[in-house]
N, C-alpha and C positions, 0 to 999 in steps of 0.2 A: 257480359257487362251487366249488371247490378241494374235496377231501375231507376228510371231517373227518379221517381217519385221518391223512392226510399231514400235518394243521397238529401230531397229538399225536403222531406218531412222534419227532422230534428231540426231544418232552421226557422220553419214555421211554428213548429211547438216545442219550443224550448223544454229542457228537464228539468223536473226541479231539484236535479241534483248538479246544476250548476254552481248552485253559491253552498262555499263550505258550512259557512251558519247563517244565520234569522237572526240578527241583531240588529237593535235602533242604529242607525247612524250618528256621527257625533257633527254637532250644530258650532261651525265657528260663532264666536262673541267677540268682541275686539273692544277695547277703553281708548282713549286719549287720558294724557295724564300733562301738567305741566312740566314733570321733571322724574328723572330715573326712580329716585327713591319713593314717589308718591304710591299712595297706594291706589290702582284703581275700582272706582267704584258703580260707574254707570256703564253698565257692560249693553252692551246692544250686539242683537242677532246681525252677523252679518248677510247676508243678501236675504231676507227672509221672502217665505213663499206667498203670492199674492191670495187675499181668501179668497176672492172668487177671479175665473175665467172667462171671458166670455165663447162661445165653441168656436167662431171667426180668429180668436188669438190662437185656441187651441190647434185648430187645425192649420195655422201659418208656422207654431212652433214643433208641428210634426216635421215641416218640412226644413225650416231655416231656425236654428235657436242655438247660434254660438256662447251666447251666455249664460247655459243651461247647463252647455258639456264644459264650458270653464269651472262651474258650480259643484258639477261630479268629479271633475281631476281634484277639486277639491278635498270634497269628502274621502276620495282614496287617500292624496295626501293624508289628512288627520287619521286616518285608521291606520297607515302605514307607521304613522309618526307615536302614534300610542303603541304598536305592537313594538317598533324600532326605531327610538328615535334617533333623528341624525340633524345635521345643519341645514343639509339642502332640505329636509321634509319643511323646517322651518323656515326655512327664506323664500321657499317657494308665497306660504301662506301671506307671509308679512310684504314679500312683494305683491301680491294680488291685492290685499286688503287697501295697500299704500295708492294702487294704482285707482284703484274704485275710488279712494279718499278723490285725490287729486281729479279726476272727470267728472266729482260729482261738486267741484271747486271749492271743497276744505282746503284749510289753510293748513300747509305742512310745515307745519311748527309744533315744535311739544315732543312726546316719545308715545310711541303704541305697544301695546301689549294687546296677545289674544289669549283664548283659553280653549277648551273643546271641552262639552258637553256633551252628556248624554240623558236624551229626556225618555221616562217611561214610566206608564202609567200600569199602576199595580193596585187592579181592583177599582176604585174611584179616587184614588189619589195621584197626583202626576208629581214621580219623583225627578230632581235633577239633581245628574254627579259630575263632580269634575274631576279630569281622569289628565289632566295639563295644563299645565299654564306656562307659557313663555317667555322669559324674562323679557322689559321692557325694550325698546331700539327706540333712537333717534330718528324719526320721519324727516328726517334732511340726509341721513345717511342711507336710506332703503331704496336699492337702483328701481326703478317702477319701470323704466324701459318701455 
């Protein structure tokens, strides 16, 4: 039998040949718009990251932070949906965003549209691209469940 130490070292030191590449992650942004054809233009980060922690939040969100790993199925989502995109990669998003609207007691009325970005900083400049945009939906038609 193998030692046990060897089977639990590679879960305590991860490889760093886990992840195929080292790329930014893409940042949802979402509008409200009055109507399908509007264009939108005040794009806003969705869940964006707090500047600061305090280490008592920190160390509560080691242990309990459901809204954290909602945040990363996220981001798989949009990477998934740039490499392939499909319906569900989209309705996953627009029903998450829909649903944050509504708990955060927006009024669901109007159409939303989202986008994915990709922010990176090249030398002293921070460039951003956008690599999707989703046509608009109706936020009375987006099941939030």
């Amino acid at each position: 039998m193998p030692n046990p130490l060897q089977l639990l070292l590679p879960a305590l030191i991860p490889s760093w040949n886990f992840f195929d590449v080292i790329a930014p992650s893409p940042r949802v942004e979402y509008a409200l718009t009055a109507s399908a054809d509007a264009r939108p233009e005040a794009w806003r980060e969705f869940r964006p990251r707090p500047e600061r922690l305090s280490p008592g939040t920190m160390a509560a969100r080691m242990l309990w932070n459901p809204r954290w790993n909602e945040s990363l199925f996220l981001v798989s989502c949009a990477e998934r949906l740039i490499d392939h995109p499909t319906a569900h990669g989209e309705d996953e998003i627009f029903r998450r965003i829909a649903a944050d609207l509504a708990r955060s007691g927006e009024a669901l009325d109007g159409w939303l549209a989202f986008r994915l970005v990709f922010v990176a900083r090249e030398d002293e400049v921070i460039t951003r691209e956008v690599l999707f945009e989703a046509a608009p939906r109706a936020l009375a038609e987006i099941d939030v469940r």
